[in-house]
MIVEX-417218 format. One record per residue: x, y, z of N, C-alpha, C in turn; chain; residue number from 1. Coordinates in nm, 4 decimals. Last residue first. Layout:
<sites>
n.xx,n.yy,n.zz,ca.xx,ca.yy,ca.zz,c.xx,c.yy,c.zz,unit,pos
X,Y,Z,X,Y,Z,X,Y,Z,A,NUM
...
</sites>
This chain:
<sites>
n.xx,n.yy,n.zz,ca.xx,ca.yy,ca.zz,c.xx,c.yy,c.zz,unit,pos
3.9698,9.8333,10.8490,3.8349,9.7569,10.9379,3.9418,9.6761,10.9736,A,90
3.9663,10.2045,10.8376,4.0425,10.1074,10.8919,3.9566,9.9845,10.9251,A,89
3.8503,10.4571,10.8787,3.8675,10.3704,10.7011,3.8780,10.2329,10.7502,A,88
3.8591,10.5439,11.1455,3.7499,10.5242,11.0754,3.7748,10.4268,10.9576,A,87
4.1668,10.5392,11.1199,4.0990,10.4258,11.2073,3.9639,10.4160,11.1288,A,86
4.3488,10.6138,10.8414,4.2313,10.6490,10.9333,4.1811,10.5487,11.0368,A,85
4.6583,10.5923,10.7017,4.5093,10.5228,10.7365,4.5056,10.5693,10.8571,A,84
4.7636,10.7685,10.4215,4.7502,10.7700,10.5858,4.6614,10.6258,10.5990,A,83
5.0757,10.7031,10.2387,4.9234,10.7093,10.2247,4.8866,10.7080,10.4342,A,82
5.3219,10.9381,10.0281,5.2704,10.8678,10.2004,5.1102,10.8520,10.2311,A,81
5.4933,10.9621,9.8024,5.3555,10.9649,9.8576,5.3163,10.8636,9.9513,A,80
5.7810,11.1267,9.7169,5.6872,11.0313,9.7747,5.6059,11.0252,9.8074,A,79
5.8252,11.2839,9.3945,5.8120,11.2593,9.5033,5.7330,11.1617,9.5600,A,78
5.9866,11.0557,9.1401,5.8525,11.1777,9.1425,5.8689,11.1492,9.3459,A,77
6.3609,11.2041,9.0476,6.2472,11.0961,9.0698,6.1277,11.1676,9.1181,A,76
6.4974,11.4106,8.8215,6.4697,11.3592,8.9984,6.3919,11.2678,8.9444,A,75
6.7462,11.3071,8.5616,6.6087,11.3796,8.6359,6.5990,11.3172,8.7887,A,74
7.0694,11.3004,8.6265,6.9561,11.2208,8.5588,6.8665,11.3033,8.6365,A,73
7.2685,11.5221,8.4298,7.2358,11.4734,8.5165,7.0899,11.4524,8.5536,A,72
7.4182,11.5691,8.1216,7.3543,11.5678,8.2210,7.3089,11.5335,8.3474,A,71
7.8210,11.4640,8.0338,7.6025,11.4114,8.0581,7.5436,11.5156,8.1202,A,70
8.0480,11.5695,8.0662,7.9715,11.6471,8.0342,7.8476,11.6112,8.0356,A,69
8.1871,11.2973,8.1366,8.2160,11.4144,8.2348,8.1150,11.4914,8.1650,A,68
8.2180,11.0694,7.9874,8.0724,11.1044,8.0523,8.0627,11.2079,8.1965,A,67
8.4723,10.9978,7.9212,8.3608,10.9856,7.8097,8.2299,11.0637,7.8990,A,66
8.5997,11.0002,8.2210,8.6410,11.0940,8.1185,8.4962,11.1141,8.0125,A,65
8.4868,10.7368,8.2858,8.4364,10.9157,8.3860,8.4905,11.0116,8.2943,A,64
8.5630,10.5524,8.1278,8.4035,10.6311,8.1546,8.3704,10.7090,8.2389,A,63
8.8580,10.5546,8.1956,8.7836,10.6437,8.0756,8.6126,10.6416,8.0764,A,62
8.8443,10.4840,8.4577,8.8936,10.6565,8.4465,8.8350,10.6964,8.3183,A,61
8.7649,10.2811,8.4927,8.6961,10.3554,8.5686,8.6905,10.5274,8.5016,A,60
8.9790,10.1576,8.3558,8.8134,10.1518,8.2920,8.7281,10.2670,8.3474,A,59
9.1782,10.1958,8.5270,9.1666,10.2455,8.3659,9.0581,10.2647,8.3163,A,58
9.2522,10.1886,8.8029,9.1390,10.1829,8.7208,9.0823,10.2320,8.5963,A,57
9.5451,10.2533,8.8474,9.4578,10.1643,8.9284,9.3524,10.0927,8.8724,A,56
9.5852,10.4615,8.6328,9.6675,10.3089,8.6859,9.5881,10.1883,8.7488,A,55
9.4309,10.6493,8.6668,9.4178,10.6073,8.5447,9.4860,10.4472,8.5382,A,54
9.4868,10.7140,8.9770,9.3565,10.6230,8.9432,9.3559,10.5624,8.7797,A,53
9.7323,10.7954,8.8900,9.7840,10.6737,8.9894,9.6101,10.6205,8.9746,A,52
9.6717,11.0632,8.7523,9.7562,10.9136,8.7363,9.7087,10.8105,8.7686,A,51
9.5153,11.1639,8.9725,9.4657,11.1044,8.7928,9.5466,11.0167,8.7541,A,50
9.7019,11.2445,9.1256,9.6393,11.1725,9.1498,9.5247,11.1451,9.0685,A,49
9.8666,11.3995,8.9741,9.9165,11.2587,9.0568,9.8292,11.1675,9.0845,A,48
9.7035,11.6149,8.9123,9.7467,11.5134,8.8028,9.7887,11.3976,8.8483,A,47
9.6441,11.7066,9.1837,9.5433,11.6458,9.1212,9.5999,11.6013,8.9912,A,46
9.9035,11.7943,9.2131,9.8678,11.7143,9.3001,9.7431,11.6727,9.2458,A,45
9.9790,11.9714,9.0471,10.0233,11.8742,8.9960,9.9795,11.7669,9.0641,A,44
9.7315,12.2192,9.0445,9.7539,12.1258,8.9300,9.8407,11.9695,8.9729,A,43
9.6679,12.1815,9.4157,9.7689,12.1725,9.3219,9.7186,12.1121,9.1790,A,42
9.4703,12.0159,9.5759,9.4548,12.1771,9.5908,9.5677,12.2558,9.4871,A,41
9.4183,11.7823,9.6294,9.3905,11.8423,9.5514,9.3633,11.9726,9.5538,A,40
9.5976,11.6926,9.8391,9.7042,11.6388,9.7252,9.5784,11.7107,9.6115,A,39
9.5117,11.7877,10.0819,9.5954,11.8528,10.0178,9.6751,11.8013,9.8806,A,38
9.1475,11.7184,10.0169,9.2658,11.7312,10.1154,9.4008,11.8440,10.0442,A,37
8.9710,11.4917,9.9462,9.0123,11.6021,9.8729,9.1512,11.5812,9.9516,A,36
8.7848,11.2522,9.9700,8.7929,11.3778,10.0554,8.8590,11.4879,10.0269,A,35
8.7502,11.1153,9.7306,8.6790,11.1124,9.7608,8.6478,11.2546,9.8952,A,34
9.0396,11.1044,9.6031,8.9168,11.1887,9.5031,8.7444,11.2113,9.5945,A,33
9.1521,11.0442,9.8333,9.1979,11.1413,9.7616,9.0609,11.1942,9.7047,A,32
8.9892,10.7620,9.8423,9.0443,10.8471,9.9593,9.0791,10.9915,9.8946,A,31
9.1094,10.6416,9.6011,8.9843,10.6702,9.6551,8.9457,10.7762,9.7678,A,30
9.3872,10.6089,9.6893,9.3306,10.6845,9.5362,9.1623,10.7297,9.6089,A,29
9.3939,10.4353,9.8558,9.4609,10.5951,9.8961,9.4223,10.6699,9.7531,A,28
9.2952,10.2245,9.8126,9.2197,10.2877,9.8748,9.2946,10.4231,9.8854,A,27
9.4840,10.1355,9.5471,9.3088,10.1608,9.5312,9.2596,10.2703,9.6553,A,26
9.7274,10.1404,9.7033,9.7097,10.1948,9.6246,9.6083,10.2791,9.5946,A,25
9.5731,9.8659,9.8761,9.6331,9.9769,9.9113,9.6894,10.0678,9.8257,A,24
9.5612,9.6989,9.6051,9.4589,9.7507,9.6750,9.5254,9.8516,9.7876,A,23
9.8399,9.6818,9.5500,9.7410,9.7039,9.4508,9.6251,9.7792,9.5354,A,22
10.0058,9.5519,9.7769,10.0246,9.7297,9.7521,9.8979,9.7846,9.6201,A,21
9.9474,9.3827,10.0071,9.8491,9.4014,9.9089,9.8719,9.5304,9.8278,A,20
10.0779,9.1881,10.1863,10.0922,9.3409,10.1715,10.0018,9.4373,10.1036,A,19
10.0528,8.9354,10.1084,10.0336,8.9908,10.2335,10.0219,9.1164,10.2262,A,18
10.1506,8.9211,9.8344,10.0156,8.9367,9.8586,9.9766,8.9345,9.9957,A,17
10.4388,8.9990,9.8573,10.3341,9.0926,9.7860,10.1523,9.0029,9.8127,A,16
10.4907,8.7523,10.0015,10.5229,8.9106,10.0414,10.4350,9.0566,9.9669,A,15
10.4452,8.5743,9.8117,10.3854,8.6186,9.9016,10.4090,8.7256,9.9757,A,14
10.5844,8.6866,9.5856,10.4960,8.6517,9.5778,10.4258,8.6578,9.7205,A,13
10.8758,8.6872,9.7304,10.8388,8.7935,9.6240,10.6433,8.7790,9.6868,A,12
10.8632,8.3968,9.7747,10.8578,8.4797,9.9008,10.8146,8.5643,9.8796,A,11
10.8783,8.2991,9.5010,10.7888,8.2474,9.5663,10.7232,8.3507,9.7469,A,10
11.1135,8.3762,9.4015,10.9967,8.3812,9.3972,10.8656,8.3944,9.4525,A,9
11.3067,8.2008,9.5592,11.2820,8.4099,9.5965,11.1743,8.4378,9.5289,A,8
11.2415,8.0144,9.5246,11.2484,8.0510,9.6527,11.2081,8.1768,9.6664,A,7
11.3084,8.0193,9.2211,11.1967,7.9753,9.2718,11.1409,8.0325,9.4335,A,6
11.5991,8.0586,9.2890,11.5509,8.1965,9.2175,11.3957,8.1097,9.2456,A,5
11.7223,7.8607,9.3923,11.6680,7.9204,9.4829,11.6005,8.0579,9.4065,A,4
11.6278,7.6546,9.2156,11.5858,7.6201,9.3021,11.5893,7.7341,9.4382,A,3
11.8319,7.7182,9.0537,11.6977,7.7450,8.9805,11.5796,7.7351,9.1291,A,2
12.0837,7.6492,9.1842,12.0535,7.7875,9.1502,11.9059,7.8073,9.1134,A,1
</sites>
């Protein structure tokens, strides 16, 4: 008996890491917040999908929560493109 609950283990196990439902999860979360679509056009469809990222990426979710109101960082100084002249040029 111990020998086949190991078995089923073990298949469990790989079966789940062929499959990868963690990271497939990740990318249909990403996907969502990233193109929108129809799962954010609903209160409940954008709570689903706060969920399932608060799941995925907890860390992710509370420093986007803590730092939803920052500012946003200054520009940078524009670029400056230097010419050379043939004349200048030796």
């Amino acid at each position: 008996m111990p020998e086949l609950l190991l078995a089923a283990a073990l298949a469990a196990g790989y079966a789940l890491g062929r499959l990868r439902p963690w990271d497939r999860l990740d990318t249909w979360v990403w996907r969502r917040l990233t193109f929108g679509g129809r799962w954010t056009r609903t209160r409940r469809g954008q709570l689903a999908v706060l969920a399932m990222h608060a799941v995925v990426r907890p860390a992710a979710t509370v420093h986007a929560w803590r730092h939803r109101h920052d500012p946003r960082p200054g520009r940078a100084p524009a670029l400056v493109i230097r010419t050379v002249n043939a004349e200048n040029h030796d």
